[in-house]
C-alpha positions in Angstrom: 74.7 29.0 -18.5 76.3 31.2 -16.3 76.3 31.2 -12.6 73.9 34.1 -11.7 71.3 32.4 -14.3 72.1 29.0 -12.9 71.3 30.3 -8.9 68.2 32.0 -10.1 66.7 28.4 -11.9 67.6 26.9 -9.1 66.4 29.2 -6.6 63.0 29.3 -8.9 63.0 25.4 -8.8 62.7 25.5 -4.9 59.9 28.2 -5.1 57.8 26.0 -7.1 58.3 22.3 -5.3 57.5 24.3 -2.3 54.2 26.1 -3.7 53.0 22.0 -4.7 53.6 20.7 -1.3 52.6 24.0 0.9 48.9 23.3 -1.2 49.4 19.0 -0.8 49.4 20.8 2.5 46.4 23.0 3.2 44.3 20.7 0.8 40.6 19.7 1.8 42.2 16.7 3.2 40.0 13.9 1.5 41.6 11.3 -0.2 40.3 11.2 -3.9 38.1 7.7 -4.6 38.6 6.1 -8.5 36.0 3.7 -8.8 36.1 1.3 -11.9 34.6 -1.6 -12.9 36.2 -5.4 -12.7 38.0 -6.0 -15.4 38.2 -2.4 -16.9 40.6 0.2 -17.4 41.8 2.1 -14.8 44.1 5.6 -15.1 45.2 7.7 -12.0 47.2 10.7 -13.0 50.6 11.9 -11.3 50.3 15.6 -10.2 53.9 15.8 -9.2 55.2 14.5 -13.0 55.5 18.2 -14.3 58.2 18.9 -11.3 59.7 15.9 -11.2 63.5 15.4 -11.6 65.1 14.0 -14.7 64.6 10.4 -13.6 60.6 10.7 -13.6 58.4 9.9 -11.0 57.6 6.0 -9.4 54.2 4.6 -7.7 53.5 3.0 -4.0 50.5 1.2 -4.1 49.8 0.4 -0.6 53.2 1.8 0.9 55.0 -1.1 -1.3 57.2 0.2 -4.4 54.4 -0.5 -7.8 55.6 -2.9 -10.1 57.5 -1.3 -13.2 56.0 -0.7 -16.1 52.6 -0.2 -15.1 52.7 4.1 -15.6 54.3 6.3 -18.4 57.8 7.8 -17.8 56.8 10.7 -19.7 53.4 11.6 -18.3 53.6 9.7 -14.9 50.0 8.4 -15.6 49.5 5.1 -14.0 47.2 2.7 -16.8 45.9 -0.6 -15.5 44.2 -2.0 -18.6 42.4 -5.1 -16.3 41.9 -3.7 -13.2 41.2 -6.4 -10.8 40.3 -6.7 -7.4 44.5 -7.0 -5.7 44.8 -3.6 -7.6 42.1 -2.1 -4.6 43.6 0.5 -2.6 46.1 3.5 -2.1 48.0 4.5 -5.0 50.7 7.3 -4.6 53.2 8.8 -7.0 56.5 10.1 -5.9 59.8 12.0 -7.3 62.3 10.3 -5.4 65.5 12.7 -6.0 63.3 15.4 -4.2 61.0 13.4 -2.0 57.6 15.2 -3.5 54.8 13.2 -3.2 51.3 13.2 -4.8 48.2 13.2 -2.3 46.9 9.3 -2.4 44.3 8.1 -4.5 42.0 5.4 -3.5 41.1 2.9 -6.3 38.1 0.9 -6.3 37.8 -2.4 -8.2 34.0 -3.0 -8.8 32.8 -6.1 -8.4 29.5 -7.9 -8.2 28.6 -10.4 -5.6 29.1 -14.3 -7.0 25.7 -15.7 -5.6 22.4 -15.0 -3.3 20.2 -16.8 -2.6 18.2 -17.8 1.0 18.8 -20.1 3.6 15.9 -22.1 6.0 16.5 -24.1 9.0 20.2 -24.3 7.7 19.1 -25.4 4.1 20.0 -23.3 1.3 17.2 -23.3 -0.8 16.7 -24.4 -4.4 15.8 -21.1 -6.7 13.8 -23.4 -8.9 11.6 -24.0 -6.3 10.1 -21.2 -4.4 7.5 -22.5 -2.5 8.6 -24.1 1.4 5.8 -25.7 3.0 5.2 -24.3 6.3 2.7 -24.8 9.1 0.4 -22.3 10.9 1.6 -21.0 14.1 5.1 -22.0 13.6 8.5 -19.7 14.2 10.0 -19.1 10.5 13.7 -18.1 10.5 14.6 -17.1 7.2 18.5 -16.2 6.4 19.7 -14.1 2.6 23.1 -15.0 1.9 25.0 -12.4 -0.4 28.7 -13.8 -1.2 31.6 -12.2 -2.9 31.6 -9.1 -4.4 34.2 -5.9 -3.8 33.8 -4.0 -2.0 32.1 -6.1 0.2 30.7 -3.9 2.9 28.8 -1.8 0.3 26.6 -4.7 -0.1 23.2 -3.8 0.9 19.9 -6.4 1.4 16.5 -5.1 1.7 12.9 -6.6 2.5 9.5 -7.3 0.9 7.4 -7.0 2.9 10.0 -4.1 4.8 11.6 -5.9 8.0 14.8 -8.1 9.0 17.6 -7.6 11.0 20.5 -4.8 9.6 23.1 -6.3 7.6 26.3 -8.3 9.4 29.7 -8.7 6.9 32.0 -12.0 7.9 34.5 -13.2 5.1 33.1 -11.0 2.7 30.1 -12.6 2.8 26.9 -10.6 3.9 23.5 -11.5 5.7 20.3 -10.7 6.9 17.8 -12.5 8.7 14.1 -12.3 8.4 11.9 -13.4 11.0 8.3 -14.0 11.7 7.3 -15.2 15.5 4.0 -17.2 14.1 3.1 -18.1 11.2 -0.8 -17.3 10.5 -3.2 -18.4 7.5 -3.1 -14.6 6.1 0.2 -15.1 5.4 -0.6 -18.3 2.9 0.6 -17.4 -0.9 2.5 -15.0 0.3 6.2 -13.6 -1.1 9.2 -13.1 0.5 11.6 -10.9 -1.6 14.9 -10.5 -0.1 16.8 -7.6 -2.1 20.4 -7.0 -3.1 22.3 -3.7 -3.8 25.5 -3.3 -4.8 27.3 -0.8 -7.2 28.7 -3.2 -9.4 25.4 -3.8 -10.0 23.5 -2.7 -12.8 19.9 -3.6 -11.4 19.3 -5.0 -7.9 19.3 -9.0 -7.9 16.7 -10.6 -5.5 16.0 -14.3 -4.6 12.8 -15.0 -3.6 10.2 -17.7 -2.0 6.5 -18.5 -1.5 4.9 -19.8 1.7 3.2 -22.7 1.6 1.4 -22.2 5.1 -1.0 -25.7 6.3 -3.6 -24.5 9.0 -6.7 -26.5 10.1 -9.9 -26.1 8.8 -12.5 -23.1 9.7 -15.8 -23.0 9.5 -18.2 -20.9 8.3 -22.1 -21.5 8.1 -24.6 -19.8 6.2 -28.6 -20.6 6.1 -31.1 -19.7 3.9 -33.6 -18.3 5.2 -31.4 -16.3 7.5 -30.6 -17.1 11.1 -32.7 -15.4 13.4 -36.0 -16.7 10.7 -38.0 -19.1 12.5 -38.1 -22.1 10.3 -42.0 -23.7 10.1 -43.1 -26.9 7.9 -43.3 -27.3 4.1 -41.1 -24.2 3.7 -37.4 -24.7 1.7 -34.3 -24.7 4.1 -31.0 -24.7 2.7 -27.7 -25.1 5.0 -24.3 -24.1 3.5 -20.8 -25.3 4.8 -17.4 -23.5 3.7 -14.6 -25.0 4.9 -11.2 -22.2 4.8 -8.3 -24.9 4.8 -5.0 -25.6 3.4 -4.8 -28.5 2.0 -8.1 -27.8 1.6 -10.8 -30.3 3.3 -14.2 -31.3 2.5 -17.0 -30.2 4.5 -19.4 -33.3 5.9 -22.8 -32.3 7.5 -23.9 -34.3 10.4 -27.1 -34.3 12.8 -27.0 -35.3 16.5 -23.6 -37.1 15.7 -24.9 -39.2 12.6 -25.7 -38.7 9.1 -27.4 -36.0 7.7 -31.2 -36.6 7.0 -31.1 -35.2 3.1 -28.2 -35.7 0.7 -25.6 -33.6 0.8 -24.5 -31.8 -2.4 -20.7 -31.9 -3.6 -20.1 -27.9 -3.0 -21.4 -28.6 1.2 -25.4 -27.7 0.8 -28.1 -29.5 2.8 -30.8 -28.5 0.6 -34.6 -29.1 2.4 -37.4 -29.3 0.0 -40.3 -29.3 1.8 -38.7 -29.4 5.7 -40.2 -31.4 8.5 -40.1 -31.2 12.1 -38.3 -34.1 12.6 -36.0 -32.6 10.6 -35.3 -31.0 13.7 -31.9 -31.3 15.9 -28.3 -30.3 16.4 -26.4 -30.0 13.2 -22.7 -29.2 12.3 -19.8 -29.8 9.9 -16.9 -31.6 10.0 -13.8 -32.4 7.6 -11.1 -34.9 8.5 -7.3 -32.9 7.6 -3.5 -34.0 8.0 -3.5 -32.0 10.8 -6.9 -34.4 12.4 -10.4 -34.3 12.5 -11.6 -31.1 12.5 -15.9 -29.7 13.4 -17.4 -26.6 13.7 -20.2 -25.3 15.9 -22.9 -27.0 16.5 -26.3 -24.8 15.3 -29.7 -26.2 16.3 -32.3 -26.2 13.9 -35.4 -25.8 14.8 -38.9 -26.5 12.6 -41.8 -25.5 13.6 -45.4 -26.2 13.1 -47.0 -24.7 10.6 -49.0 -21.7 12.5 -52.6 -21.0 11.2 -53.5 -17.4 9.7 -54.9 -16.6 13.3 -51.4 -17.5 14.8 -50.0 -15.9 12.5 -51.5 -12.7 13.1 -50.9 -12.8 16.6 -47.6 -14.2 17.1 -45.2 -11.0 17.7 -41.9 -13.4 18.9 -40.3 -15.8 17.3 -37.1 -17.6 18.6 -34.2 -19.6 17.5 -30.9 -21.4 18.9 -27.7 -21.2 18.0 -24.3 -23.2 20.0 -21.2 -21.5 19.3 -17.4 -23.1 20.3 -15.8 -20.3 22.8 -13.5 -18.9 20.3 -15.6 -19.4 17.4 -17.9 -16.8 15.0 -21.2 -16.9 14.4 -23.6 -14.9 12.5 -26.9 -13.7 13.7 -29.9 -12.6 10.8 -32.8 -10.3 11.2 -36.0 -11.9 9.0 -35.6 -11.3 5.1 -36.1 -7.8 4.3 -36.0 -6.3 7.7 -33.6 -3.5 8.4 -34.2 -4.4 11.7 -32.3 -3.1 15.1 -30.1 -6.2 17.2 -30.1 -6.0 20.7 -29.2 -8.0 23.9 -30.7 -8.9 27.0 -28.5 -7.8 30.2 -29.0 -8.0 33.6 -32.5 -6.9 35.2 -34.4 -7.5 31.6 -33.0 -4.1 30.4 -32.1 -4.4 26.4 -28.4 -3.5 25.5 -28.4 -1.7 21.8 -26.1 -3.4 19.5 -26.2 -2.0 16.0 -28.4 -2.2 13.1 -29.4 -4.8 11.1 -29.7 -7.2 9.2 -26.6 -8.9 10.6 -25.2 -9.2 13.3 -21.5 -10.7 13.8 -20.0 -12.3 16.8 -16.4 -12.6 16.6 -13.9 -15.0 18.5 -16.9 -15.4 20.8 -16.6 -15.1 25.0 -18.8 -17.3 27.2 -19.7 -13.2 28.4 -21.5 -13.5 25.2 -23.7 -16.0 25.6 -27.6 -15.2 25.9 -30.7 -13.7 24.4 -30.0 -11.7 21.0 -33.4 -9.9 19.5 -33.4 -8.3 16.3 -36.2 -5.6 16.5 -38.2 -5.8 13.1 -40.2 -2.6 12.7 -42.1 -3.7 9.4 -45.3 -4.2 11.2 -48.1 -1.2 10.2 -47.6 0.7 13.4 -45.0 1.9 16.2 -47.2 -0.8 18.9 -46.7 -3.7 16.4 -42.9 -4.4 16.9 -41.7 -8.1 16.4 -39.5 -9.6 18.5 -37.0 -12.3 16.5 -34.6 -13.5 19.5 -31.9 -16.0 19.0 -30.2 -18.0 21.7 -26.8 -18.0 21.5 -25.1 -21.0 23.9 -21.5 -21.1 24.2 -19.2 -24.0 24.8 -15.9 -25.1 25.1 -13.0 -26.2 28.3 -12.8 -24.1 31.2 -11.6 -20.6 31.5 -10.0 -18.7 34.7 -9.4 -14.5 34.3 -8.3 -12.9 37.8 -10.3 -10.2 38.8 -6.9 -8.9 40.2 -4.1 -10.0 38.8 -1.4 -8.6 41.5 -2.9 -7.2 45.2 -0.5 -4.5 47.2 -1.6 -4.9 51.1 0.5 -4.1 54.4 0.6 -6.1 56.8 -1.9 -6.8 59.5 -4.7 -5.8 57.2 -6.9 -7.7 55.4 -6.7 -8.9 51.4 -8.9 -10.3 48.9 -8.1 -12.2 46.2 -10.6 -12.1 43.5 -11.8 -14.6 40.0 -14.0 -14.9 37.1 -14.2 -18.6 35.6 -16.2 -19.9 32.7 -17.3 -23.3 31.5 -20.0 -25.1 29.2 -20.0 -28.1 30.6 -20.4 -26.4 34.2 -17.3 -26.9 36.6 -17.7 -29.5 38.8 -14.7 -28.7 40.8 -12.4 -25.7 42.1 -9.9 -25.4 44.6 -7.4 -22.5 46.1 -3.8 -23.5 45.7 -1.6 -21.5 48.6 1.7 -21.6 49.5 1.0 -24.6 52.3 -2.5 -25.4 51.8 -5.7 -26.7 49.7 -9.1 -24.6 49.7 -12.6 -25.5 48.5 -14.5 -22.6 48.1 -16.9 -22.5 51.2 -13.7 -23.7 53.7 -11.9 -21.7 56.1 -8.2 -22.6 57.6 -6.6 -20.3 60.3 -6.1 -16.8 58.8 -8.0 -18.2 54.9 -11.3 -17.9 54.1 -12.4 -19.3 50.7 -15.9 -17.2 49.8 -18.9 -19.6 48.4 -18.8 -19.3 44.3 -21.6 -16.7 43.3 -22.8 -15.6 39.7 -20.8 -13.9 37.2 -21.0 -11.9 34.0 -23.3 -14.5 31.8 -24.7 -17.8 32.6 -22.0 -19.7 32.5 -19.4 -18.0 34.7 -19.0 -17.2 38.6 -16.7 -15.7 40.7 -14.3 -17.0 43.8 -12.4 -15.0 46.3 -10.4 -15.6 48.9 -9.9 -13.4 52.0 -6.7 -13.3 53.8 -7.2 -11.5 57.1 -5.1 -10.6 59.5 -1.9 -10.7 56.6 1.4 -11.9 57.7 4.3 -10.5 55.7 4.6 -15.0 55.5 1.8 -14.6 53.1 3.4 -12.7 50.7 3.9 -14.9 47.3 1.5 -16.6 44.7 -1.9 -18.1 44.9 -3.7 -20.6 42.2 -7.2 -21.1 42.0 -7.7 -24.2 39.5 -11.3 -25.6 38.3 -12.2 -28.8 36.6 -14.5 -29.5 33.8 -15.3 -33.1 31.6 -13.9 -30.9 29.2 -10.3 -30.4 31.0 -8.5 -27.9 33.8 -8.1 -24.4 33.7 -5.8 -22.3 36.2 -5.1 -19.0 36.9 -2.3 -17.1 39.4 -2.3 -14.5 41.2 0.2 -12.1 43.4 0.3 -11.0 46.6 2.6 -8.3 47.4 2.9 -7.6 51.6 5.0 -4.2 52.7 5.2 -3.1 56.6 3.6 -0.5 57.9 6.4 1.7 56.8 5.8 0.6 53.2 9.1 -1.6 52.8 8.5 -4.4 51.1 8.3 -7.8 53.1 10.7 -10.5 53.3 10.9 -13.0 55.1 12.0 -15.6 52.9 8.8 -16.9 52.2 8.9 -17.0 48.1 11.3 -19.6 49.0 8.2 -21.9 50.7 6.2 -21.1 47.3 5.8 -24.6 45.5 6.4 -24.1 41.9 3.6 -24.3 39.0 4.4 -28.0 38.4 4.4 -29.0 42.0 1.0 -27.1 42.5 0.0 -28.9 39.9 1.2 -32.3 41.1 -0.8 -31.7 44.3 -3.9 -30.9 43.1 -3.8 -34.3 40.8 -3.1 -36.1 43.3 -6.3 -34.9 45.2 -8.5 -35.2 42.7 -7.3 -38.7 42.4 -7.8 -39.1 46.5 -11.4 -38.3 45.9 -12.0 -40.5 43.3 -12.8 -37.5 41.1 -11.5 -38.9 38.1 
């Protein structure tokens, strides 16, 4: 070759190496991703082989120098025939007389996660059993454990039902928590599916588990005939307990406290043949459960006398009782085939609409909603020959405070009044005001305090209480507790008085500092009942 063909190869040469790296150069600038499965075959190709010098072309993987071998002199293609998981990473091919070098390529060894399954309290639980027993109203914590698997941050664990916390990755091993704050009955039988992704995965794995929730028994009672019926002699009466519990409970009918009068039948009927009035009295259900001994409302029954054809003619009202737990349902009837209207009695005789008939439900019942309940039954011939069915609804249960006001903003030198509702069936038979120095008995005045007599509230079994704070002190700023007392147990409720100058900055004086805590309050007002002899 002679020289003037020689400089022109060479000068050609240059032209070329410098066209590959000026468009290495002004490339899109994203590294190209090879993604292959554990195990499998793996080939990444050298785009700088067809320039390279006569000694071929080497690989970095990872900055190092590749181990020999591994690509073909000829071609430059790399082949890894068992690609495994220390082959992950940068691959780059070089021609190391002229320093070219191929853009990177990023290989990734696919590889599935070794095991998930869930974790409890710091247990990892079984996958052949999938029930946990649980109880109602409890905190449940419950942690999905995905281990192994490359890459490991693609690792993805999803929900059913749709929830938990996002995803954290530590040691290659990713989690998830799932959490629900209280436990409730609805949530008995039901599944929790934690999901895993992963590309190395064919289908998404899951591990799974059933809740086993226990909860105390609930009651419901049914009658035939209907409540809101009046019940007379000779006619059939059935009662009907269903007890909702898990482990389930068997329901026991009692009157006034002792045995039922009639036998009772294995699936909780009281079945009266022919009922009599002495059949008469307070009935309810009980069932005895691991979590105790368990009862529901108490319902009166009441049998009349069998009315004569004039009676009954002439008789346009008929009543009933019914005693309902505060907190409890109950279900009030209009007569057999009456559509029927249900109303209630308010204040000043006026009748409160409530609905149409036939039923009428009372749900997680208030000591508000205690009182005369009428279903209107228009069967009668004409518009002036309305019955009346009323039912008496009682409620029960410990004592109940709600502040009228929950936080008062005064000034000082005015005057400030502190305002509550309480409720109880068995009636309170004491109440006090808790201050920051001092004990009140409704009716009592000290220096700048004036506790108001109790007066009547929004049913028949609640009243109100105020206090009156007059001239205010920015000292008075702080909390107030007015506590009541019942055979049934103690009830309490606080409120907040917030004092500001006549500028409207807020007060302090230090006083929140002079306010006994809860406990202490609580302390004191033992230890007076216990000075009275009230226990």
């Amino acid at each position: 070759m002679d020289r003037r063909r020689l400089a022109h190869f060479i000068c050609w040469h240059a032209f070329l190496l410098s066209l590959v790296k000026q468009s290495y150069a002004s490339g899109s600038g994203g590294i190209e991703e090879v993604r292959v499965a554990a195990r499998g075959e793996a080939r990444l190709e050298c785009s700088v082989a067809g320039v390279a010098g006569p000694g071929g072309v080497t690989w970095r993987h990872n900055g190092k120098m590749a181990e020999a071998g591994l690509w073909d002199p000829a071609t430059g293609r790399l082949l890894l025939s068992s690609a495994r998981a220390a082959h992950a990473g940068l691959w780059q091919c070089e021609d190391p007389p002229s320093g070219l070098q191929s853009e990177p390529i990023r290989l990734v060894v696919l590889e599935a996660p070794s095991a998930l399954y869930l974790v409890v309290e710091e247990r990892r639980l079984d996958p052949g059993n999938e029930f946990i027993p649980v109880k109602e109203k409890m905190r449940l914590v419950v942690e999905c454990v995905a281990e192994g698997g490359t890459p490991p941050e693609e690792a993805r664990l999803l929900w059913e039902p749709a929830g938990g916390e996002p995803v954290t990755m530590a040691g290659g091993v990713a989690k998830s928590r799932y959490t629900i704050d209280s436990l409730q009955r609805h949530h008995h039988n039901s599944t929790l599916v934690c999901i895993l992704h992963h590309p190395a995965l064919q289908a998404p794995a899951n591990a799974s588990l059933r809740l086993d929730v226990q909860y105390a028994p609930s009651f419901e009672i049914s009658r035939l005939p209907g409540f809101g019926i009046p019940l007379v002699e000779s006619i059939s009466v059935s009662l009907k307990c269903d007890v909702d519990a898990n482990p389930s409970a068997k329901p026991v009918w009692q009157k006034d406290d002792g045995p039922a009068p009639v036998t009772q039948t294995e699936d909780g009927f009281l079945n009266f043949t022919a009922i009599r009035r002495e059949d008469s009295g307070w009935y309810k259900c009980t069932a005895r459960h691991p979590l105790g001994d368990f009862s529901s409302i108490r319902y009166f029954l009441n049998v009349q006398e069998e009315a004569s054809e004039m009676d009954k003619q002439v008789t346009e009202q008929q009543e009933a009782a019914v005693e309902v737990e505060v907190g409890g349902n109950v279900q009030l009837q209009c007569p057999a085939g009456a559509a029927g209207c249900w109303g209630r009695l308010g204040s000043g005789g006026r009748m409160e609409p409530l609905g149409a008939g036939p039923t009428l439900s009372l749900d997680r019942v208030l000591y508000q909603e205690a009182g005369q309940y009428r279903c209107l039954d228009s069967r009668a011939n004409s518009l002036d020959q309305w019955r009346t069915h009323t039912v008496h609804v009682t409620v029960i249960g410990g004592p109940q405070v709600f502040p009228l006001n929950g936080t008062v903003q005064t000034v000082t030198g005015r005057k400030a009044v502190l305002s509550v509702e309480f409720c109880a069936n068995p009636p309170v038979t004491r109440a006090l005001w808790l201050t920051q120095s001092r004990v009140i008995r409704p009716g009592q005045a000290h220096d700048r305090l004036f506790a108001h007599n109790l007066t009547e509230g929004s049913s028949e079994w609640c009243h109100k209480a105020g206090l009156t704070v007059s001239p205010v002190h920015a000292s008075d700023q702080g909390e107030y507790s007015f506590l009541v007392r019942t055979p049934k147990g103690l009830a309490e409720a606080t409120l907040l008085l917030n004092v500001s100058d006549e500028g409207g900055l807020q007060a302090s004086t230090g006083s929140a500092s002079k306010i006994p805590s809860l406990l202490l309050l609580t302390v004191i007002f033992l230890q007076l009942i216990k000075i009275s002899s009230w226990l």
